[in-house]
N, C-alpha and C positions, 0 to 999 in steps of 0.2 A: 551076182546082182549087187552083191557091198560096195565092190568095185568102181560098179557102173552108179551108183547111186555117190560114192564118196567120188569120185570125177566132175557128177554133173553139181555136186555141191561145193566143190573149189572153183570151178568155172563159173558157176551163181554168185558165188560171193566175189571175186572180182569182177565180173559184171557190174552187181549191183554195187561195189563202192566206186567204179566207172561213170553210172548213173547219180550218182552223190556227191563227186564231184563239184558240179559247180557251184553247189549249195552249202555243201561242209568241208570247212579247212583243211583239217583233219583228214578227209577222204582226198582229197586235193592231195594233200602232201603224198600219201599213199601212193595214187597213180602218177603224181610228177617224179618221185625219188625212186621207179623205177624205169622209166622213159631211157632206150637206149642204155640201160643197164650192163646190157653184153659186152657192148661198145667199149663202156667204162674200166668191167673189168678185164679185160684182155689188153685195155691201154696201162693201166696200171701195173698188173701182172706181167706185162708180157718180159719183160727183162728179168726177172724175179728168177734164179737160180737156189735159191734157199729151200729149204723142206718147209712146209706148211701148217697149220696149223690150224684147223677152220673150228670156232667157237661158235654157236648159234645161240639165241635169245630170243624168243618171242616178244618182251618188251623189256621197259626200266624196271621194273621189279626182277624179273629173269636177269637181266646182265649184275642186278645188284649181287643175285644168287652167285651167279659164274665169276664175277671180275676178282676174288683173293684166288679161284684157283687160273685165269687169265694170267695177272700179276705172280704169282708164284710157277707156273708155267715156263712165261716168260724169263724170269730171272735164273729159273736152274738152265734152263735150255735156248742161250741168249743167241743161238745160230738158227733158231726157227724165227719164221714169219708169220703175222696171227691174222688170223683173215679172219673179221668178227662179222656177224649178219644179224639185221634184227628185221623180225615182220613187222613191228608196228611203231608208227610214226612218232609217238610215245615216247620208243628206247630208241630211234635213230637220231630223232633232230635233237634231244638233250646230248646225246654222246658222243654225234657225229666226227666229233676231234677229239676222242678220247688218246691220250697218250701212249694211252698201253695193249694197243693193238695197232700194228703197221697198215691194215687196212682196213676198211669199212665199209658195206654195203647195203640196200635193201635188197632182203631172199624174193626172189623173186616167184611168183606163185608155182607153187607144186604139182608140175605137170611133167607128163614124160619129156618131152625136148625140154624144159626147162630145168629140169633136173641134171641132162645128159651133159647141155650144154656149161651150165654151171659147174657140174665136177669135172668137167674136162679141161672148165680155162683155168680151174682154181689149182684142183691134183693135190688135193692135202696128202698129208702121212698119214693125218688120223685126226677125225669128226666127233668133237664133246658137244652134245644138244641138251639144254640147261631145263630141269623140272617137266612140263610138260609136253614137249615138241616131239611129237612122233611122226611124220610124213613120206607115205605112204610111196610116191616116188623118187623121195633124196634117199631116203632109206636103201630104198631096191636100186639105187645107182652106183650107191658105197657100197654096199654089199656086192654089185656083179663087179667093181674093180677090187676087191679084197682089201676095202679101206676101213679098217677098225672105228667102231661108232660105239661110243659110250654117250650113256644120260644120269648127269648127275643132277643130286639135289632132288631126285625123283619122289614123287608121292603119289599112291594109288589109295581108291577107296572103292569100297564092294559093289555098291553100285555102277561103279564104270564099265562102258560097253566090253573091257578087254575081259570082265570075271562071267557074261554072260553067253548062254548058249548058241545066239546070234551075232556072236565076238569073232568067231573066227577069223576074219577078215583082217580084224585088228591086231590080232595075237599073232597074226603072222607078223607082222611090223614090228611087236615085240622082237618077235624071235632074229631078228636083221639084229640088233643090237649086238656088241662083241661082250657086252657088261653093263649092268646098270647099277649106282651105287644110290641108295634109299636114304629117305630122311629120319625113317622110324624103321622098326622092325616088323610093323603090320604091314606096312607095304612088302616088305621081304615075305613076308607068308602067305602073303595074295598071289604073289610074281610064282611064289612054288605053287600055291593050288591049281596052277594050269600048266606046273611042270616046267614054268621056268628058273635055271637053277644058277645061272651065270649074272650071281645079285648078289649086293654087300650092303651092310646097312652101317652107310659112312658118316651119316648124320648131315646137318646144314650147313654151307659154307659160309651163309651170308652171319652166322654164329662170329666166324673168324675175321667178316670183315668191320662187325659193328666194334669188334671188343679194339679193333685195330684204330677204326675212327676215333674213337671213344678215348683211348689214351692219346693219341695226336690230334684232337680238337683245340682249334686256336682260337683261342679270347674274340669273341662280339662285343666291341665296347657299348654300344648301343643298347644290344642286352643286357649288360652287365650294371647298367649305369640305371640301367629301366629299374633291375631288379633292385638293387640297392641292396634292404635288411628285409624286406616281404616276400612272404612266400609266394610263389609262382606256381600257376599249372600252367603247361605250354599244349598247348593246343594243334595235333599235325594232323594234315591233308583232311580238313571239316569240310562233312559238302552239307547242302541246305537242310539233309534230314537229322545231319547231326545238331544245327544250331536250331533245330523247334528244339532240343531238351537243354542244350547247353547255354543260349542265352539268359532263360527265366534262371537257368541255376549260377550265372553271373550276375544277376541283379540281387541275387539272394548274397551272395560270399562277398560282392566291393560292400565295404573298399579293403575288407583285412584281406582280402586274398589278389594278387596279379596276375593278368591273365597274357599271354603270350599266344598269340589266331597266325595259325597257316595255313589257309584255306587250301583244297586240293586243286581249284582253280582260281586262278585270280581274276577277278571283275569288277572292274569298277563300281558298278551300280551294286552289286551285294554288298563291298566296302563301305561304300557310303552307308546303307542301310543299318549296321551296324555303328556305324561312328552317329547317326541319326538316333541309336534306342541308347545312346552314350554319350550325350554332350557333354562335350569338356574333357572325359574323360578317356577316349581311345582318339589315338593319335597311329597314324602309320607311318612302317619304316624308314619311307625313303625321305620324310617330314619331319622325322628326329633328330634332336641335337641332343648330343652328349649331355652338356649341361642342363638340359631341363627334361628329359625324358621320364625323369623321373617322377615328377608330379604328377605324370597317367598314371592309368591302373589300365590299360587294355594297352598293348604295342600290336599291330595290325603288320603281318608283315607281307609286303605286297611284290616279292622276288621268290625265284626258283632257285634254290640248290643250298640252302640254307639250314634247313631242317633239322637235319641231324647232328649240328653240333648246336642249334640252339636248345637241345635236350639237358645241356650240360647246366642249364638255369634253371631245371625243372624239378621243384619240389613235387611235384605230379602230373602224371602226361596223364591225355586223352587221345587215342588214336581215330581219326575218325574213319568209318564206309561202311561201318558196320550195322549200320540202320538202311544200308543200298546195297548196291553191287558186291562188295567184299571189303575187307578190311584189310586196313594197308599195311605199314610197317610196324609191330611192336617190339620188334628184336632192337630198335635205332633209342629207343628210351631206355630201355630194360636195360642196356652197355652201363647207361649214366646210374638206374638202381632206383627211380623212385613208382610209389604206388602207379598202375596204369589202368584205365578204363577204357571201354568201348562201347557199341552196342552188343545188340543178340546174336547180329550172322556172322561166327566166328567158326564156325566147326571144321570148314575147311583147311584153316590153318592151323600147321599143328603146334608150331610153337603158342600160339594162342591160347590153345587146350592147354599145354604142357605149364604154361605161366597160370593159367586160372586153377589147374590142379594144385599148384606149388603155394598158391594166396596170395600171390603179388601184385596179381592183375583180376579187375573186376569186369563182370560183363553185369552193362546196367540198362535200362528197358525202358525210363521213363526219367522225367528230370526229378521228380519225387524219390527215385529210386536212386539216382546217382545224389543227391545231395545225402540220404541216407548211408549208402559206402563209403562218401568219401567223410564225412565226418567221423563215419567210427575209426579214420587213420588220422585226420587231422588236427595236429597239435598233441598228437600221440607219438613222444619220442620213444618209445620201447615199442611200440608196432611198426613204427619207420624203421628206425635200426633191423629188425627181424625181418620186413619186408627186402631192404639191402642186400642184407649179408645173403639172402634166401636164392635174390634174381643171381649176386655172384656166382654162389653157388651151382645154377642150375646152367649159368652161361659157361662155367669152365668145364664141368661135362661134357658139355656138347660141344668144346672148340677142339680145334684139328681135326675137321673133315677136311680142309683144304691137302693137309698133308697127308691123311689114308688115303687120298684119290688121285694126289697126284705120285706117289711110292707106288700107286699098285700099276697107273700110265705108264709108267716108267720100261713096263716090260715089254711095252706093243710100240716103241719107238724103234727103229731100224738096228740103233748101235746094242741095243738089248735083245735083241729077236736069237733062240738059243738055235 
């Protein structure tokens, strides 16, 4: 019955983002970036004599997870070919030309002949599928061609269907995996309480690739020119539930404090909205001149892919999603070391956890309550310094997961097989 219920629920769902189509972009992209898909990859592939290498992402947060072990992959093993896939339109049309994977496509939905089809024109060596990606027919397709399928970056929690009595279904799909390398150790002791034991707890990769940004981030003169000698909090991926708390708590801190807004979507009319509660004094990016940018106090920035090195001007970040859906990056600040805030729904994330148990990051609940934490850090040089030294600390722990997981690959490649 799982079966037949997780079928009729893959097929519902592209259905219904079939039916959304002509309404949402978004869903547009979805079913156009898979149109003649097979077509594509058998015209690309078809000359392809190289061994394989198939990376999977469900979106831009998942490839951010996978790309230092993608990139580190690539560079020890430079006679493989990396065949990267992502479900959602999210991690394809940002990455669709990423460098450091020879090919690109959207997965196509998870059905038996789409599955068959798929690992037939592709024929990896061996399937890495990044944090959460279990699928129920790629899985069972790797596994009957004896193609090793690792999931890194993995995180379970007790409530998931795979720890409950009517899991089984699920636990089989577990059990397809050749190894699963964890982010924490609790997930390793979930994976044993149903006896699965072919688990490492290799910790986060995306650990290794913020600390990598982070030293190779190249000067914004724009930001740099914004910030001058005044303290900045930067502000990344805000959506409308974060700016009810964060607005009134920027009317309160200009003009001693600057603020640096990267909305997680860009819109005009919210832009404006914002440079309307700020006359005079929020200007956006693409409107800035070196020379005078510095007379605002809000820098609006209204481009994608930017984010994470304008962390490197942030006297204190704010991550926003965590008053909505989820919370987005705070490993991308934490690199740079200064206090970080969010809201309440953080609990999923465990670096989140792990920075709120350490004091470097605050979860705040109301705009009353974030101007309260952030004052008792600001203009406190002895709790900034300790806050710094604290996130170093907790990031160098946790770096080299890219290199436990890709040492322990290393044995299920052909030239290693004993």
């Amino acid at each position: 019955m799982s079966k037949i219920l997780y079928d009729v629920g893959v097929r519902a769902y592209g259905l219904g983002v079939r039916l959304a189509a002509p309404f949402l972009p978004k869903a547009a992209l979805w079913v156009n970036g898979r149109k003649d898909i097979f077509s594509e990859i058998e015209r690309k592939l078809h000359h392809n004599t190289a061994p394989v290498a198939w990376f999977h992402c469900a979106s831009l947060g998942e490839f951010e997870q996978g790309r230092p072990l993608i990139e580190a992959f690539k560079q020890r093993f430079p006679d493989y070919k990396i065949v990267l896939t992502f479900f959602s339109p999210s991690g394809y049309e940002v990455r669709k030309n990423y460098a450091g994977a020879d090919f690109i496509f959207y997965l196509p939905l998870d059905t038996p002949d789409n599955a068959h089809q798929f690992v037939s024109l592709v024929k990896p060596t061996l399937a890495v599928f990044v944090k959460y990606e279990f699928w129920h027919h790629y899985t069972k397709a790797l596994r009957k061609r004896h193609i090793p399928l690792f999931s890194v970056s993995a995180i379970f929690r007790p409530n998931q269907i795979y720890f409950q009595k009517k899991g089984s279904f699920y636990r089989r799909i577990l059990e397809r995996f050749t190894h699963i390398y964890t982010q924490n150790q609790e997930s390793a002791q979930l994976l044993a309480s149903i006896d699965f034991t072919r688990v490492s707890t290799a910790g986060d990769t995306r650990v290794d690739r913020v600390l990598q940004t982070a030293k190779n981030a190249a000067p914004i003169p724009i930001a740099e020119a914004f910030k001058d000698t005044a303290p900045v909090m930067v502000i990344g991926s805000s959506w409308p539930q974060d700016l009810e708390v964060l607005l009134p708590f920027m009317q309160e801190q200009l003009p001693a404090v600057k603020f640096i807004l990267a909305p997680h979507e860009i819109k005009d009319k919210e832009l404006g909205e914002i440079e309307a509660q700020f006359p005079g004094k929020a200007i956006r990016y693409s409107q800035a001149d070196v020379s005078t940018v510095d007379t605002y106090r809000i820098l609006l920035i209204d481009n994608i892919g930017m984010l994470s090195s304008l962390y490197q001007y942030a006297d204190y970040a704010y991550v926003g999603g965590a008053f909505g859906k989820g919370l987005h990056n705070t490993l991308e600040p934490a690199a740079f070391g200064p206090p970080i805030f969010f809201g309440p729904k953080y609990a999923k994330f465990q670096e989140a956890k792990d920075l709120v148990d350490a004091g470097v990051a605050f979860c705040v609940k109301s705009t009353q309550d974030l101007s309260k934490k952030f004052l008792a850090v600001h203009d406190n040089p002895l709790a900034l310094q300790k806050i710094s030294a604290s996130t170093q600390a907790y990031l160098q722990k946790q770096a080299g997961a890219t290199d436990r997981i890709l040492t322990s690959l290393e044995y299920w490649l052909p030239s290693r097989q004993v």
